[in-house]
DSSP file (Angstrom, degrees, kcal/mol; ACC not computed):
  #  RESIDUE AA STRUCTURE BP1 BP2  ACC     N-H-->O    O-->H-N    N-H-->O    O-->H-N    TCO  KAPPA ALPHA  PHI   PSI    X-CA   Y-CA   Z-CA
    1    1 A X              0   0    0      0, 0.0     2,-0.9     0, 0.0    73,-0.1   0.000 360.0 360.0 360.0 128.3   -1.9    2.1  -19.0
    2    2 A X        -     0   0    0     71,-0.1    73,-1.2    26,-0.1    74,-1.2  -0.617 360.0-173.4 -65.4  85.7   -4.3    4.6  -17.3
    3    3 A X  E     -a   76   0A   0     -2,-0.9    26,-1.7    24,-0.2     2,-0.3  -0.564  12.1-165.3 -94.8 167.0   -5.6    3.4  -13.6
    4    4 A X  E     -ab  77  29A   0     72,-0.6    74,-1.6    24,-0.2     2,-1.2  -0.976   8.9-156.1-131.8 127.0   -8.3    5.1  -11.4
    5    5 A X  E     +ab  78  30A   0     24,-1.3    26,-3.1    -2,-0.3     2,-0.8  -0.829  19.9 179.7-107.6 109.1   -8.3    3.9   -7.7
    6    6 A X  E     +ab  79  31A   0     72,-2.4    74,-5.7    -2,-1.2     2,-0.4  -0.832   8.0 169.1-113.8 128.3  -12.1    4.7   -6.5
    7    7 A X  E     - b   0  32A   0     24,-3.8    26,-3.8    -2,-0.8     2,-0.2  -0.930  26.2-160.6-138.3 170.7  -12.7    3.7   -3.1
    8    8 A X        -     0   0    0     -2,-0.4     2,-0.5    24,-0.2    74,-0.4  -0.717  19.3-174.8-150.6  93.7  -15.5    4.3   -0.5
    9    9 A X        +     0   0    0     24,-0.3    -2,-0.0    -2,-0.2    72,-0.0  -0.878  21.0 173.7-133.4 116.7  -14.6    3.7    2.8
   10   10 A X  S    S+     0   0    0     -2,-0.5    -1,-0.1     1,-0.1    30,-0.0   0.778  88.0  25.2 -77.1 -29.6  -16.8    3.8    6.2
   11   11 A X  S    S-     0   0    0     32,-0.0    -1,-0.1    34,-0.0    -2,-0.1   0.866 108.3-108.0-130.6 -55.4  -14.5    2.6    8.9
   12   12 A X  S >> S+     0   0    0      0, 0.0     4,-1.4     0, 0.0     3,-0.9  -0.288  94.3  93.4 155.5 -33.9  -11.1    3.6    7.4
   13   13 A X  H 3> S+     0   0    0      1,-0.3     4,-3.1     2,-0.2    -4,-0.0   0.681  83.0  52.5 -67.6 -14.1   -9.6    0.4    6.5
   14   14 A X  H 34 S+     0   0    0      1,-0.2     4,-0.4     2,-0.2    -1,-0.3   0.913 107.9  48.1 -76.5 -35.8  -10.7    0.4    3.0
   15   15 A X  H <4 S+     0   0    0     -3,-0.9     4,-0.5     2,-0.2     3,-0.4   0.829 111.1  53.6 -75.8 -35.2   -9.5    3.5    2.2
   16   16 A X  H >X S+     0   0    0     -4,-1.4     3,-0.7     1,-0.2     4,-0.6   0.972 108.8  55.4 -53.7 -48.7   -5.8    2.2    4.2
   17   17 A X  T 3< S+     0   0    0     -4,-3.1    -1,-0.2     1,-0.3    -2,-0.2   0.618 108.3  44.1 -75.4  -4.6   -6.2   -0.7    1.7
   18   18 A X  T 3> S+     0   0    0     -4,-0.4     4,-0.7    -3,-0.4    -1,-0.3   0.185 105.7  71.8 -39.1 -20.5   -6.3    1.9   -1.3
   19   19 A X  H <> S+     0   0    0     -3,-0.7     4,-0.6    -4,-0.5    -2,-0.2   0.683 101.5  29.8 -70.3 -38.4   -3.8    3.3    0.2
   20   20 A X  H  < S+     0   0    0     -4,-0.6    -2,-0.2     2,-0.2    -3,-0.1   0.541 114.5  56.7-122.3   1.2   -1.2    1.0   -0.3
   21   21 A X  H >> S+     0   0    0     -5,-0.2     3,-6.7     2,-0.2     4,-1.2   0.903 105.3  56.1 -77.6 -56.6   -2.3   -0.4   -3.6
   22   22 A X  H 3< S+     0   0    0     -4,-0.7    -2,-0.2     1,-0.4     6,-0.2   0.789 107.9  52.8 -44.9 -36.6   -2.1    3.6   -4.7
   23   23 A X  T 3< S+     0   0    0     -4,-0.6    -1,-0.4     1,-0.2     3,-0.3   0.809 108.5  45.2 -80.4 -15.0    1.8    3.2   -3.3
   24   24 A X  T <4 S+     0   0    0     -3,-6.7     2,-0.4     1,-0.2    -2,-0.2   0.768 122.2  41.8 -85.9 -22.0    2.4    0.0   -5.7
   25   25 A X  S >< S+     0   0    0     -4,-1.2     3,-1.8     1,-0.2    -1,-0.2  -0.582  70.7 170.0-112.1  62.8    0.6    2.2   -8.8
   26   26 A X  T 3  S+     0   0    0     -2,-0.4    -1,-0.2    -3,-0.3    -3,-0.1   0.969  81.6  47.3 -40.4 -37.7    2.3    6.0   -8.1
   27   27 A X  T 3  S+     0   0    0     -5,-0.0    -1,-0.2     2,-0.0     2,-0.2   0.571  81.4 116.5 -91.1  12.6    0.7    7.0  -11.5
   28   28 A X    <   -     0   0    0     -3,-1.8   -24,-0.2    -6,-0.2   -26,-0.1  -0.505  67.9-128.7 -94.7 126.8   -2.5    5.6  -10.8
   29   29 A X  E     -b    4   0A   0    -26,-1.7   -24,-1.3    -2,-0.2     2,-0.3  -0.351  28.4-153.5 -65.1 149.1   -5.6    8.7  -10.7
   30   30 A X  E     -b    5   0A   0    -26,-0.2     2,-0.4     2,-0.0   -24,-0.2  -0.987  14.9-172.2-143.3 162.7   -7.5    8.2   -7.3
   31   31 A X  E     -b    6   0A   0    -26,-3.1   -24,-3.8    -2,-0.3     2,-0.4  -0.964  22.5-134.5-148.1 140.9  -11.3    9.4   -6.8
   32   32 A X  E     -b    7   0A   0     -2,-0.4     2,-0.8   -26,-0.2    34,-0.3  -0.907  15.1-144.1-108.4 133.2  -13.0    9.2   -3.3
   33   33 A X        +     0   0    0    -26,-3.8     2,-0.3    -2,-0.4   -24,-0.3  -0.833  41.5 170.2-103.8 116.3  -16.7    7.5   -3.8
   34   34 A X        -     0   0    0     -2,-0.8    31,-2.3    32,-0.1    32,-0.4  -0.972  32.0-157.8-159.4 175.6  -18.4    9.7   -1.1
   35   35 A X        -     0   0    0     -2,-0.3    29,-0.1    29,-0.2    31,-0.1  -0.357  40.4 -78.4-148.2 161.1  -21.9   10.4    0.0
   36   36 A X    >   -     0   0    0     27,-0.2     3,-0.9    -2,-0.1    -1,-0.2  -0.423  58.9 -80.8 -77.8 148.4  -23.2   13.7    2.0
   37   37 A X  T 3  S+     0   0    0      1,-0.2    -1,-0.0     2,-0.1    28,-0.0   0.181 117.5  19.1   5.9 146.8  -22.7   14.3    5.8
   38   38 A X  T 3  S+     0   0    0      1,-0.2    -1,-0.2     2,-0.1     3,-0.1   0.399  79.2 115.9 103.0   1.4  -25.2   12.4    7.4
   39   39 A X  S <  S+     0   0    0     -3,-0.9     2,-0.4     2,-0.1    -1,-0.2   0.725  83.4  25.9-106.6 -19.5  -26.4    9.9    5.0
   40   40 A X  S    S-     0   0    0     -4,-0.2    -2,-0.1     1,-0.2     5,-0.1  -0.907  90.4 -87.4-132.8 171.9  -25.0    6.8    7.3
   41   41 A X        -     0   0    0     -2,-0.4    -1,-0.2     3,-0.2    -2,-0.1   0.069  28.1-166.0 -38.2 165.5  -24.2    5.9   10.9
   42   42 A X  S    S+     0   0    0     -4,-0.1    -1,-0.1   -31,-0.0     3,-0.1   0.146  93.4  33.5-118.3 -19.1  -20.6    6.9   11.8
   43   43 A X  S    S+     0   0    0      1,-0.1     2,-0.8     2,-0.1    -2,-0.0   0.707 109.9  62.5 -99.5 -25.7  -20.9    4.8   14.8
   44   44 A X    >>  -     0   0    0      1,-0.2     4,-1.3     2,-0.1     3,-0.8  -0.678  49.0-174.7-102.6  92.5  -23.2    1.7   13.9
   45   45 A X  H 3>>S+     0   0    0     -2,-0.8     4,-0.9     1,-0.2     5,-0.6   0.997  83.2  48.4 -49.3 -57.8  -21.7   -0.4   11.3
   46   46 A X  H 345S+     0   0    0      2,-0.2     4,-0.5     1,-0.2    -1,-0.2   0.794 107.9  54.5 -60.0 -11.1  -25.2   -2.7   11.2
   47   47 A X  H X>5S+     0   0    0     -3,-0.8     3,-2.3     1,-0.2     4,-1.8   0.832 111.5  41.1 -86.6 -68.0  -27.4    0.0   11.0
   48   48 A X  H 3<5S+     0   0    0     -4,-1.3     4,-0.3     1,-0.3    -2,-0.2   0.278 115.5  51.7 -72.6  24.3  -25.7    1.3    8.1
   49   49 A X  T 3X5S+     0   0    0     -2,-1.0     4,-1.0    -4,-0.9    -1,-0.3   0.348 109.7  51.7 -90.3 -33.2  -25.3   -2.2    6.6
   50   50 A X  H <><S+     0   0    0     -3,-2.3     4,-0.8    -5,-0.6    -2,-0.2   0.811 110.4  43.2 -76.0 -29.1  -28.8   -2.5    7.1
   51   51 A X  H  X S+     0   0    0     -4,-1.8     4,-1.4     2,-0.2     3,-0.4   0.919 112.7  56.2 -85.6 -56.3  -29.7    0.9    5.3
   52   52 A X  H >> S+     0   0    0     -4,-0.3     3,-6.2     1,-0.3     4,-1.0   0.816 108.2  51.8 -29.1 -92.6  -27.0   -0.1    2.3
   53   53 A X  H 3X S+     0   0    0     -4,-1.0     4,-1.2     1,-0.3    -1,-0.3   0.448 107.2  48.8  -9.5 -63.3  -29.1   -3.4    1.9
   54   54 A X  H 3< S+     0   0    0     -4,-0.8    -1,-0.3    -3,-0.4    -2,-0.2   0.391 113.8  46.6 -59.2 -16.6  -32.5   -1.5    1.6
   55   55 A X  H XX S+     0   0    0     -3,-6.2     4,-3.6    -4,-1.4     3,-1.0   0.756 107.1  57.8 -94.8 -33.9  -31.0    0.8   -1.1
   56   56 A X  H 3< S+     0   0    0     -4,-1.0    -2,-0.2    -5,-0.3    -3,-0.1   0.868 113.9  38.5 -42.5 -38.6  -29.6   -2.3   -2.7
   57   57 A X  T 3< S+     0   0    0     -4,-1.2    -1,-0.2    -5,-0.3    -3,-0.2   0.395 127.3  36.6-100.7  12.5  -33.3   -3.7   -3.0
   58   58 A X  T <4 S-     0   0    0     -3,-1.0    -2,-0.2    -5,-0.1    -3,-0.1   0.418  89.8-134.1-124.2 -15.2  -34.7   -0.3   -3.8
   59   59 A X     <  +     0   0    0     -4,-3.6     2,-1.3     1,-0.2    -4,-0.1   0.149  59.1 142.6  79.9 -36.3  -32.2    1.6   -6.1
   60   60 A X        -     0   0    0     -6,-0.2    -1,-0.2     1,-0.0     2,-0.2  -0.274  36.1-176.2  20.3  42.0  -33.0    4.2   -3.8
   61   61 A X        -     0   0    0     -2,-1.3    -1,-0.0    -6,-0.1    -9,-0.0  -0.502  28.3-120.8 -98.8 120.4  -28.9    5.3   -4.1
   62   62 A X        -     0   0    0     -2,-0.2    -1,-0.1     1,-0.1     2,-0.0  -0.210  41.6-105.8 -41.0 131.7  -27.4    8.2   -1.9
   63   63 A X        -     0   0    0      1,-0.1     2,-0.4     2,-0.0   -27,-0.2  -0.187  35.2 -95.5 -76.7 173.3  -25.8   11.1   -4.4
   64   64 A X        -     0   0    0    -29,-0.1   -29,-0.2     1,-0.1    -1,-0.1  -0.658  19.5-163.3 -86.8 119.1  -22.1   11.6   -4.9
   65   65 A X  S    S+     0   0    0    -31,-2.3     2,-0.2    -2,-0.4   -30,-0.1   0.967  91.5  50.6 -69.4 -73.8  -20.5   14.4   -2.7
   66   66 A X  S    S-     0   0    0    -32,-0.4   -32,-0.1   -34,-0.3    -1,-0.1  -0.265  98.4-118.6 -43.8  93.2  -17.3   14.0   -5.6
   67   67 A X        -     0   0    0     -2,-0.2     2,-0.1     1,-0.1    -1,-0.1  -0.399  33.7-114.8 -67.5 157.2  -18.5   14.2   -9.5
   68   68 A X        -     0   0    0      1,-0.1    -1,-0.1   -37,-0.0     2,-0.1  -0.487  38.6-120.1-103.3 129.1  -17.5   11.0  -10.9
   69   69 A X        -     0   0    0      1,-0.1     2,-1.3    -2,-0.1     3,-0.2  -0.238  41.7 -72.5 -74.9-178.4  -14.6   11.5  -13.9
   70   70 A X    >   -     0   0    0      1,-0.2     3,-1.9     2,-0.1    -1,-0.1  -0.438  49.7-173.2 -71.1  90.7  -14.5   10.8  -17.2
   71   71 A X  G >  S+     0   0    0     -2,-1.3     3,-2.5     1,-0.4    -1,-0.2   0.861  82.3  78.8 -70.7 -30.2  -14.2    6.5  -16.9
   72   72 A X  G 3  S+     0   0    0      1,-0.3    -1,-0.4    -3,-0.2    -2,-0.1   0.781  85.7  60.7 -37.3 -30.7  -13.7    6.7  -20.5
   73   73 A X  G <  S+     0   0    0     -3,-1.9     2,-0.4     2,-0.0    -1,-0.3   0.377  91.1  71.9 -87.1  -2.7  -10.3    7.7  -19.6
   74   74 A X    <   -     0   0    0     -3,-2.5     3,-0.1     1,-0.1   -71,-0.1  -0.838  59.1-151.4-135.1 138.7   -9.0    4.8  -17.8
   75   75 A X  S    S+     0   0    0    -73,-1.2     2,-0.2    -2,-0.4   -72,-0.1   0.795  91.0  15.2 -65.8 -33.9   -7.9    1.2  -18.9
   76   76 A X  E     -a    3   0A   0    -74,-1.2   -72,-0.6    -3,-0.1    -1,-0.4  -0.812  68.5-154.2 179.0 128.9   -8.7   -0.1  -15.8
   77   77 A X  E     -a    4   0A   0    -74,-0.2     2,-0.4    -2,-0.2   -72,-0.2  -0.836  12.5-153.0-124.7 122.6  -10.7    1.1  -12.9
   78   78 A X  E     -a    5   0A   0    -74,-1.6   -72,-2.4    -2,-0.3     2,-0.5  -0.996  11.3-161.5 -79.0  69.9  -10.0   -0.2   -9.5
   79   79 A X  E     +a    6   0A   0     -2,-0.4     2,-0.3   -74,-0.2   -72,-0.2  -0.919  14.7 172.2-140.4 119.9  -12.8   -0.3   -6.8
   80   80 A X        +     0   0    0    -74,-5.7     2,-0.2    -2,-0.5   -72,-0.2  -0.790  15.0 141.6-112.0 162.3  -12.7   -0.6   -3.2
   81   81 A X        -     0   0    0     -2,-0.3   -72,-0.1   -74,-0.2     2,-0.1  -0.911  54.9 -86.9-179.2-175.7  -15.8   -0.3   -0.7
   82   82 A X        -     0   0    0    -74,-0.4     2,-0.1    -2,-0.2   -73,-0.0  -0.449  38.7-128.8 -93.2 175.2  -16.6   -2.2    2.4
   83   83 A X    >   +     0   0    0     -2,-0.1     3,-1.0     0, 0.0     2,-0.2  -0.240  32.0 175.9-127.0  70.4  -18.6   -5.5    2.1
   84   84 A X  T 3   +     0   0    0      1,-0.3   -31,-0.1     2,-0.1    -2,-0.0  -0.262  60.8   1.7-107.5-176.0  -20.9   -5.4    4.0
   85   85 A X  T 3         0   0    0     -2,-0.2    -1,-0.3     1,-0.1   -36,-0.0   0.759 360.0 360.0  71.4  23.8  -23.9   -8.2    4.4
   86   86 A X    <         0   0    0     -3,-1.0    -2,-0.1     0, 0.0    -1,-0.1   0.554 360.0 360.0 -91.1 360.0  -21.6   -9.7    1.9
């Protein structure tokens, strides 16, 4: 079976918890979901839960630093990200 572990992680911890799935799946592809410089807070989680939110209700979506692979390839695709307003 083919995995991809895609994560997106603001604070660190998501990425820790990818982290340690990635160590139960050695064979497992991983892709980092990330966004240009600049595009959120680094310091304010609520502001940048509060900008997330407003792209949620506008579609209005930051582009992808990473180009996304070929999902076709994978059995099963994995995704971590934070949750927040969740």
């Amino acid at each position: 079976m083919k995995i991809l572990i895609a994560t997106y992680s603001w604070s660190g911890r998501t990425a820790r918890l990818a982290d340690q799935i990635a160590d139960r799946l050695p064979d497992a592809d991983r892709y980092q979901i990330a966004v240009p410089d600049g595009t959120y807070s680094v310091t304010d989680m609520y502001a940048t839960s509060d900008q997330a939110t407003q792209q949620l209700k506008t579609g209005n979506y930051p582009a992808l630093v990473n180009p996304l692979p070929d999902l076709g390839r994978y059995d099963l695709i994995l995704v971590s990200s934070p949750v927040w307003s969740g």
